[in-house]
C-alpha positions in Angstrom: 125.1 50.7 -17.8 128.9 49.9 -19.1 131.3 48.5 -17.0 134.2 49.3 -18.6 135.7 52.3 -20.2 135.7 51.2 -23.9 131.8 51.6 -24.3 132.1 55.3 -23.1 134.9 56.0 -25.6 132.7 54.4 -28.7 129.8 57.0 -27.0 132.2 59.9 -26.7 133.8 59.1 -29.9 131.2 58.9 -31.9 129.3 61.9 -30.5 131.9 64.3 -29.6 134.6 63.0 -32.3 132.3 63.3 -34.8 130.9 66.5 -34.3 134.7 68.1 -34.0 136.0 66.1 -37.3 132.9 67.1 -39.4 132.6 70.8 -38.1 136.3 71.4 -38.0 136.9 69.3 -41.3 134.7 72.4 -43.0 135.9 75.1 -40.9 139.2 74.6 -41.3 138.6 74.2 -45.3 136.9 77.5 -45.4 139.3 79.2 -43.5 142.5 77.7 -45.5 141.8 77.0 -48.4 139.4 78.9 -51.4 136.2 76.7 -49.9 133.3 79.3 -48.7 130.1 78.2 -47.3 127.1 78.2 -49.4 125.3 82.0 -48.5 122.3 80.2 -48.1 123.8 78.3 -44.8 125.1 79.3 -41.5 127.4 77.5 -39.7 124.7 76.5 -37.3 123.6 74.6 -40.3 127.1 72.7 -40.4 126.7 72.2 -36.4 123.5 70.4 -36.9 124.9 68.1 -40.2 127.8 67.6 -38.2 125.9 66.4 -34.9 123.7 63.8 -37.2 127.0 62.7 -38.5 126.9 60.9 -35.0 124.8 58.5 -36.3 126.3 55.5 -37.7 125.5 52.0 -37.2 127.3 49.6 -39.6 130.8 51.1 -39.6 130.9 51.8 -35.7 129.4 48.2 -34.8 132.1 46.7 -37.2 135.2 48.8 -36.0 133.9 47.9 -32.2 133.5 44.2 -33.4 136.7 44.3 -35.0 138.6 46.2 -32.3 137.1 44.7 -29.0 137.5 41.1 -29.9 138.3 39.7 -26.4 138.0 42.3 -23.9 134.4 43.9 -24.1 131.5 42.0 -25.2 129.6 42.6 -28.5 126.4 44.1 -26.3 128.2 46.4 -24.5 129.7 47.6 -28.0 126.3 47.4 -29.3 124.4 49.3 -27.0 127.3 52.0 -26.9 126.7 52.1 -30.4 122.9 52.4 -30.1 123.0 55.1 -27.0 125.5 57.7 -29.0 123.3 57.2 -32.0 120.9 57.9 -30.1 122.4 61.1 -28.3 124.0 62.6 -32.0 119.9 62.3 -33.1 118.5 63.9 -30.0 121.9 66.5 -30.2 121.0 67.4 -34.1 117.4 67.5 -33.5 118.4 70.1 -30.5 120.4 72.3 -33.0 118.3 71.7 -36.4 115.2 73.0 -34.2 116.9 76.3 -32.7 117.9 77.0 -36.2 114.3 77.2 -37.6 112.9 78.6 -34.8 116.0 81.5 -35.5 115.3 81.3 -39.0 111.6 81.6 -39.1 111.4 84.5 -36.2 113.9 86.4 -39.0 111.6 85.4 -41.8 108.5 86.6 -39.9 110.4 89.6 -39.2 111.0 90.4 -42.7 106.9 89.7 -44.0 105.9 92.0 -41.1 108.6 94.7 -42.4 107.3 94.5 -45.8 103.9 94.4 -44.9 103.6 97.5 -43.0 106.4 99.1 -45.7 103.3 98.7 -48.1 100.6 100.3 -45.9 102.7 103.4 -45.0 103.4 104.1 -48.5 101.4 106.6 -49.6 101.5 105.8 -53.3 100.5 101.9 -52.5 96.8 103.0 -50.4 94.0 100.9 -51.9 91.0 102.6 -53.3 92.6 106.1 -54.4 93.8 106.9 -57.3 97.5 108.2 -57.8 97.2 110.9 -60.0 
């Protein structure tokens, strides 16, 4: 599909460079500085954000405009742009959907938990008085 290198470094660029600024952007400021993640996240959470951060049409198509003037042609740069947009989409959904299936297997853990907690109790059983 390209036939020179400069389209595969937009795709790797914008899929891989992304994902390592973004995610290491917010790891290294939690790990240097007084910045903590938000409880309610994991850092699979950041993974994900950070992998849709790949997707970016008007800035990369501009910069590959603006830096490939004579040497590659605009489709080449276009459809570079289009494939790792593509690839950070399909890459987030990969991660985002891993995380709720994680998420709601703990969740359903934790109603089943509760649920039997209540039955075993014997000051909770239905139909009998407590005194």
């Amino acid at each position: 599909m390209f036939t020179t290198p400069q389209p595969l470094g937009l795709v790797v660029g914008l899929v891989a460079g992304k994902v390592i600024g973004v995610f290491g952007g917010a790891w290294l400021a939690a790990r240097f500085t007084h910045a903590r993640l938000n409880p309610e996240l994991a850092w699979a959470d950041v993974l994900g954000l950070a992998a849709l951060a790949g997707i970016g049409f008007t800035i990369a198509l501009l910069f590959g405009e603006l830096a490939f003037l004579g040497g590659v042609n605009a489709e080449s740069v276009k459809a570079a742009v289009l494939v790792a947009s593509l690839i950070s989409a399909a890459a987030a959904g990969a991660v985002l959907r891993r995380r709720n299936a994680v998420y709601r297997h703990l969740s359903d853990e934790e109603e089943h938990a509760s649920d039997n907690g209540g039955a075993d109790d014997p000051g909770t059983a239905t139909g009998g008085s407590s005194r």
